[in-house]
C-alpha positions as CSV (number, residue, x, y, z in Angstrom):
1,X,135.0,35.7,66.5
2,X,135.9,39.4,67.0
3,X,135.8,41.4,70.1
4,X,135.5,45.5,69.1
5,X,136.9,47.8,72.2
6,X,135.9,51.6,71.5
7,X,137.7,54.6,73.4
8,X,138.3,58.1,73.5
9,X,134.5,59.1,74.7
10,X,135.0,61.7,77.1
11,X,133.3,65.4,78.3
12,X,133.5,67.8,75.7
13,X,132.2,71.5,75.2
14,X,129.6,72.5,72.6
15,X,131.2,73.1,70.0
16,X,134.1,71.4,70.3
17,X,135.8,67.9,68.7
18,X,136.5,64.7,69.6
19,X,137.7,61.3,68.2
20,X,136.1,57.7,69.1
21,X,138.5,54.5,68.1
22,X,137.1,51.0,68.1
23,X,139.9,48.6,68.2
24,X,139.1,45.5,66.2
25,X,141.3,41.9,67.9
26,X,141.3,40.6,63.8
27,X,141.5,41.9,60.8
28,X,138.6,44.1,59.6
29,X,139.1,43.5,56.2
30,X,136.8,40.3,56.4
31,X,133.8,42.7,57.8
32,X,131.7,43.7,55.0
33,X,130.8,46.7,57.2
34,X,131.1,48.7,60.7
35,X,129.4,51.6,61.5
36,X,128.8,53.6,65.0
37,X,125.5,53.8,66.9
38,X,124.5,55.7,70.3
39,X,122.0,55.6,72.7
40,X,120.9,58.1,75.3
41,X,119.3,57.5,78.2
42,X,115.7,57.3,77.4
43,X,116.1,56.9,73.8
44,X,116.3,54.7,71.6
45,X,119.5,53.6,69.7
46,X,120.1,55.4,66.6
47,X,122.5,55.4,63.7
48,X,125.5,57.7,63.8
49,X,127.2,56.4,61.3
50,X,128.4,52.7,58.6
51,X,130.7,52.5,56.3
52,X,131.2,49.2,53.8
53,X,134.4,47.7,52.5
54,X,134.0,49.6,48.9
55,X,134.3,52.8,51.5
56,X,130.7,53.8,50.9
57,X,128.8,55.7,54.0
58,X,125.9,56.8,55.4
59,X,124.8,59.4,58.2
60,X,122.0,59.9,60.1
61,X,120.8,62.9,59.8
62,X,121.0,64.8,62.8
63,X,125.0,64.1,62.7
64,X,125.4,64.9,58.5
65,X,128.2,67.5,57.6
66,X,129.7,67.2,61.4
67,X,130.7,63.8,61.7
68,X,133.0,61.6,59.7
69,X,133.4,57.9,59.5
70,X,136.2,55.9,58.6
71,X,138.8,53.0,59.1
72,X,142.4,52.2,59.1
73,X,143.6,48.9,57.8
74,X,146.7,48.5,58.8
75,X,145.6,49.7,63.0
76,X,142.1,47.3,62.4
77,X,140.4,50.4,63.7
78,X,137.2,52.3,62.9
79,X,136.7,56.0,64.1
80,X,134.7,58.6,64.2
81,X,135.3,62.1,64.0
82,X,133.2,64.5,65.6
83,X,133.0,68.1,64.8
84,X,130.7,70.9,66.4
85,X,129.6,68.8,68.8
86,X,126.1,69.7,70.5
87,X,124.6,68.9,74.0
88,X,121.9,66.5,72.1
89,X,125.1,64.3,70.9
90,X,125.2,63.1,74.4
91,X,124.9,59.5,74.6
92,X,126.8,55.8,74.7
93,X,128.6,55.2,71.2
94,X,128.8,51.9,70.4
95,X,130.9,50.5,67.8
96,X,129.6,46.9,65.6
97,X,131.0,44.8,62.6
98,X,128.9,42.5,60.1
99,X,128.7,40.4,57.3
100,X,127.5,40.5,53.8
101,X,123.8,40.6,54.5
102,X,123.2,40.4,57.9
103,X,122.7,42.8,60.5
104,X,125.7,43.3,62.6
105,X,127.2,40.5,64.1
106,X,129.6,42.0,66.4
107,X,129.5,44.9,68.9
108,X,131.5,47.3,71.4
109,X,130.6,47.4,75.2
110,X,130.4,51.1,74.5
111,X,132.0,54.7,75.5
112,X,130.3,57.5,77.1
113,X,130.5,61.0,75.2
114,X,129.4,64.0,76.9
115,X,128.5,67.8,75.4
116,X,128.4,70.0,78.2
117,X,130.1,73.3,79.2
């Protein structure tokens, strides 16, 4: 069992940066991989961002060259890093941890991030 708890969604201006946590309550060395989704309203959920446990990642494409996944050991957090934010990034961002495998077994209740001046 794992419970993930993201934070540090907030409003933002175009342009601008901000950091998302996801605080894992056990280790995340046993998690073959996390990664970051998001949803906006009227969308579908999308892939922002996973990362394995070699440290290999992969970015959707409409967040490439702005956004940067990673994790700390030591903290059992994930984050991502978001630069030059845009209006369109608007959405829920969701953290989630799996196995070797499988799709992802756990998942975050969520934070909102807004792009707005």
């Amino acid at each position: 069992q794992a419970q993930l708890v993201e934070s540090g969604g907030d409003l933002v201006q175009p342009g601008g940066s901000l950091r998302l946590s996801c605080a894992s309550s056990g280790s995340i060395l046993r998690f073959y991989s996390m990664g970051w989704y998001r949803q906006a309203p009227g969308k579908q959920r999308e892939l922002v961002a996973t990362i394995t446990y070699a440290g290999s990642t992969d970015y959707g494409d409409s967040v490439k060259g702005r956004f940067t996944i990673s994790r700390d050991y030591a903290k059992n957090t994930l984050y991502l890093q978001m630069n030059s934010v845009k209006p369109e990034d608007t959405a829920v961002y969701s953290c989630n941890a799996g196995y070797y495998n499988s799709p992802p077994v756990y998942w975050g209740q969520g934070t909102q991030v807004t792009v707005s001046s």
